[in-house]
matplotlib code that plots the C-alpha trace (Angstrom):
import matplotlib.pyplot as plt

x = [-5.2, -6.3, -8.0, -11.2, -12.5, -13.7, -11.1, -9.0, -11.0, -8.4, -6.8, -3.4, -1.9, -2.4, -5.1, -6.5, -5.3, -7.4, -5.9, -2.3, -3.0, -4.7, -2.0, 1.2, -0.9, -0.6, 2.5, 3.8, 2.3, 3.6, 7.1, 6.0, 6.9, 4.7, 4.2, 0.4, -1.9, -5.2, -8.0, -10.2, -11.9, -13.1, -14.5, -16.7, -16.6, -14.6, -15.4, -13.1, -13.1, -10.6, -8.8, -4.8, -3.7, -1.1, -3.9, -2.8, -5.2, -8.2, -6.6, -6.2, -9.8, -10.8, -8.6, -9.9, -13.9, -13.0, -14.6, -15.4, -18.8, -18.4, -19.7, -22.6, -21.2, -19.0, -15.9, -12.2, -11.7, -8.6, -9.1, -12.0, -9.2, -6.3, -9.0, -10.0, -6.2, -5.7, -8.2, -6.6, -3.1, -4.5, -2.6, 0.3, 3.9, 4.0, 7.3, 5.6, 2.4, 2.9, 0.0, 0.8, -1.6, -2.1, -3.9, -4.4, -4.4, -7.4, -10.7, -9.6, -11.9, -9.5, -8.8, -5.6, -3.4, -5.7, -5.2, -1.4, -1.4, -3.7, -0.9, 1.8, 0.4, -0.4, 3.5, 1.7, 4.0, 2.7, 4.3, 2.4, 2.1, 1.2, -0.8, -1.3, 0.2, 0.8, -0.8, -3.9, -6.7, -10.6, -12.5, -14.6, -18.2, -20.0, -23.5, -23.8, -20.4, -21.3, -19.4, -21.4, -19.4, -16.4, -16.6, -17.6, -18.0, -20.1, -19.9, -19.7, -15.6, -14.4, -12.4, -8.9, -7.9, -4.1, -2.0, -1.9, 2.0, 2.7, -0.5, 0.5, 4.5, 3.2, 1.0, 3.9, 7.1, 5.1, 4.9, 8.2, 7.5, 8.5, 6.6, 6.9, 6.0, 3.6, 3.1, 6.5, 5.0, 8.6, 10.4, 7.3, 6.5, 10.3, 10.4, 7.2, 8.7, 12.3, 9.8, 7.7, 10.6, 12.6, 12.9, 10.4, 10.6, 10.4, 7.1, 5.1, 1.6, -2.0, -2.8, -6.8, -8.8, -12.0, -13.1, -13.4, -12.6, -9.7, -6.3, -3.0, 0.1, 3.1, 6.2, 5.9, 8.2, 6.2, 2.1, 0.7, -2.2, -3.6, -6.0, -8.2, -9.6, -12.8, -13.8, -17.0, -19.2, -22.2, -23.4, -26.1, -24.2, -23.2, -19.9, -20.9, -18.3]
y = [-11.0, -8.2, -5.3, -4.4, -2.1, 1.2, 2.7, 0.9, 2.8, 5.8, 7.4, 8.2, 5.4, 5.4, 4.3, 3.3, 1.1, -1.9, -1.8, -1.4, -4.3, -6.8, -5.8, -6.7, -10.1, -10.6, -9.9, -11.7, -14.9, -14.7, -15.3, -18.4, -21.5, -24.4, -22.5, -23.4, -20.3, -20.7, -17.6, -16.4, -13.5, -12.0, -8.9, -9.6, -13.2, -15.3, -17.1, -19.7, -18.8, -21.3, -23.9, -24.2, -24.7, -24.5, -22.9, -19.5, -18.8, -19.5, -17.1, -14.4, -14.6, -14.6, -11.7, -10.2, -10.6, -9.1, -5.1, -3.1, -4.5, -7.9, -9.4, -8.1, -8.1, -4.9, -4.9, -6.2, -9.1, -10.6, -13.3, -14.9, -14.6, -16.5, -18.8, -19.7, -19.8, -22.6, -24.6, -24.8, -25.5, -28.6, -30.5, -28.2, -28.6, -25.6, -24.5, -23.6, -21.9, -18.4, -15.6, -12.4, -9.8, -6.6, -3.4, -0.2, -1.8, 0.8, -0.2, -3.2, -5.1, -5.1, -8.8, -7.9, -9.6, -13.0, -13.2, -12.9, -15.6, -17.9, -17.8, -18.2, -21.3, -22.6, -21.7, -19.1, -16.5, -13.4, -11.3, -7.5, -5.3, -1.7, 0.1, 3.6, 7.2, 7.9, 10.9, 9.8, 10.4, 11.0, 8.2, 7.7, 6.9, 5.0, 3.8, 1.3, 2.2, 6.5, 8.5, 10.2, 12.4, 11.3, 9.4, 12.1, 11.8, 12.9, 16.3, 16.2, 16.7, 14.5, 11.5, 11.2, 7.2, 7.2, 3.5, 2.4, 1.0, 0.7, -1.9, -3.5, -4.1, -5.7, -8.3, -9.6, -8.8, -10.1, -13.6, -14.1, -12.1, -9.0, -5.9, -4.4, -1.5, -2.2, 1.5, 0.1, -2.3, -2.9, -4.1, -5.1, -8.6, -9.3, -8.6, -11.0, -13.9, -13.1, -13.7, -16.4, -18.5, -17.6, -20.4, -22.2, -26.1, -29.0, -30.5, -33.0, -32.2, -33.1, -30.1, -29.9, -27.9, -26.3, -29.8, -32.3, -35.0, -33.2, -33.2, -31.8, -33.4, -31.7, -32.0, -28.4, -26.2, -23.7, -23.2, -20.0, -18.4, -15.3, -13.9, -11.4, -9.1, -7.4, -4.3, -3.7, -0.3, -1.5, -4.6, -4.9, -6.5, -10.4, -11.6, -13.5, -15.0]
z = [-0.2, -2.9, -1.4, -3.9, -1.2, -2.6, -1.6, -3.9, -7.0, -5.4, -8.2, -6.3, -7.8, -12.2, -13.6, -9.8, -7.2, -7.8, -11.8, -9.9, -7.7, -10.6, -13.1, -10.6, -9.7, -13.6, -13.9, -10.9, -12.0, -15.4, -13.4, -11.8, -13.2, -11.7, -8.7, -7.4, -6.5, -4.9, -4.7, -1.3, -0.9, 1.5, 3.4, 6.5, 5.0, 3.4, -0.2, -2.1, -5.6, -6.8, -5.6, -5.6, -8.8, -11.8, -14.3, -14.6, -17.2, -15.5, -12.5, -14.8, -15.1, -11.8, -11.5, -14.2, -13.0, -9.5, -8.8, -5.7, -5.9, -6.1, -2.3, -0.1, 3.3, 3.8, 6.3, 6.4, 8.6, 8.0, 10.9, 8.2, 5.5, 7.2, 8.3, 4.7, 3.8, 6.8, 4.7, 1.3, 3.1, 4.5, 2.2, 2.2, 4.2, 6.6, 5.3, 1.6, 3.0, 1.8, 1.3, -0.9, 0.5, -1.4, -0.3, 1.1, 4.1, 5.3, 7.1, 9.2, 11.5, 14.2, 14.2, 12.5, 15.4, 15.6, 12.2, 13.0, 15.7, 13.3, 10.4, 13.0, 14.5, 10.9, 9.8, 7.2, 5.9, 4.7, 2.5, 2.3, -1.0, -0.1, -2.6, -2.7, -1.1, 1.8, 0.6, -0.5, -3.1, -2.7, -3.0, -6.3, -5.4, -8.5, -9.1, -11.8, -13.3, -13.5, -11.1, -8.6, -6.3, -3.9, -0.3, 2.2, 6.3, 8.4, 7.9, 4.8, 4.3, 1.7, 2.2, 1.8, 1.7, 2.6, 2.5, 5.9, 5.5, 9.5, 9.5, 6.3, 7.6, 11.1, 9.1, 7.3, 9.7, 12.7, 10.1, 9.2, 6.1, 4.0, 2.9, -0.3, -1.8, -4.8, -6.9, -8.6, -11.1, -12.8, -9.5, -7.4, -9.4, -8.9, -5.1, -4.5, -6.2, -4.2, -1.4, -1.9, -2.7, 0.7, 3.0, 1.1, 1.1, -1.5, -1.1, -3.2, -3.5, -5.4, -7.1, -7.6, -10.2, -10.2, -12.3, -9.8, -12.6, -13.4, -11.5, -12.4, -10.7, -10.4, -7.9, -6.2, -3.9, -3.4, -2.6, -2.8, -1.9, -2.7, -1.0, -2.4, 0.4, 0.3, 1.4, 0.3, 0.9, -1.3, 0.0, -2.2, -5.0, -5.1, -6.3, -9.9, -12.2]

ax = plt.figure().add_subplot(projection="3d")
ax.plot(x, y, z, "-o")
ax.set_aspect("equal")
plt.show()
């Protein structure tokens, strides 16, 4: 799951945390060898924007496509996530069902703990990336790319988004899973593929493209999905590639 939230534009982490989180997805994959990756996103819904699949290249351009404006409907439910993850791992073994989630971890709907129970009765493990201070940095407000002024609330304070890493440890530990701290891009890519190959089993699987004509078939230990989570403050944009 990748946070593109607004707060993720936060500038705590250099050049922002979205860049952070995109970059170390990147470099993560380039590690992978055969390893199939599938992309959701989601925010008060859930889209599949690419099937599980061996085509790094056409990941990195999914990747590469995603901003903080990309879907209409604003929110962070994480049950809608894990429920569009459950779909792609039809065809899955549970013991290779893994989900790299990466955010902030700020703005939940609250259906952090259903999500929890969902990826335990689907034998999902989730491994967490925080990104982001515990500190925090105002969060950039733009309008068709200009910067107009920083999140404030309702009395007009500005907003300081902080990484929420006690939310983001319970979503993987209560899994099975690991949390890691992401603002090290050096040792971070490293870490996630320590994880996603822990415990993970030897499964053979039809790997499916976006081109239904087209199908590329590998013997596979390890599925993974990554989930690309939405926050979204403007819902007045749709998510084009």
């Amino acid at each position: 799951m990748l946070d593109v939230s607004n707060s993720m534009n936060a500038e705590d982490i250099e050049p922002s945390r979205l860049t952070e989180a995109k970059n170390l997805m990147m470099q993560t994959m380039s590690k992978m060898k055969n390893d199939k990756i599938g992309i959701v996103i989601f925010a008060g819904q859930a889209i599949s924007i690419m099937p599980l699949t061996t085509d790094y290249n056409s990941a990195e351009t999914y990747i590469g496509a995603i901003e903080t404006n990309s879907m209409k409907i604003q929110g962070t439910d994480f049950l809608k996530g894990m429920q569009a993850a459950t779909e792609k791992f039809k065809n899955v073994s549970k013991g290779s069902r893994k989900v790299i989630l990466l955010s902030d971890g700020e703005d939940n709907e609250g259906n952090d703990n259903a999500a929890i129970r969902l990826a335990n009765k689907e034998g999902i493990t989730i491994t967490s990336v925080g990104i982001g201070t515990d500190e925090g940095a105002p969060v950039p407000v733009y309008n068709d790319g200009q910067l107009m002024g920083y999140k404030t609330d309702v009395n007009g304070s500005t907003v300081i988004s902080k990484r929420q890493t006690e939310a983001l440890s319970k979503m993987a530990g209560s899994t099975g899973g690991a949390y890691i701290d992401g603002n090290n891009i050096n040792e971070a890519p490293d870490r996630i593929i320590d994880a996603i190959n822990k415990k993970s089993s030897g499964s053979e699987t039809l790997v499916k493209s976006q081109n239904a004509n087209h199908y590329y078939q590998y013997f596979l230990a390890v599925s993974i999905l990554f989930f690309f989570l939405i926050y979204i403050f403007n819902p007045k944009n749709d998510f084009n590639l």
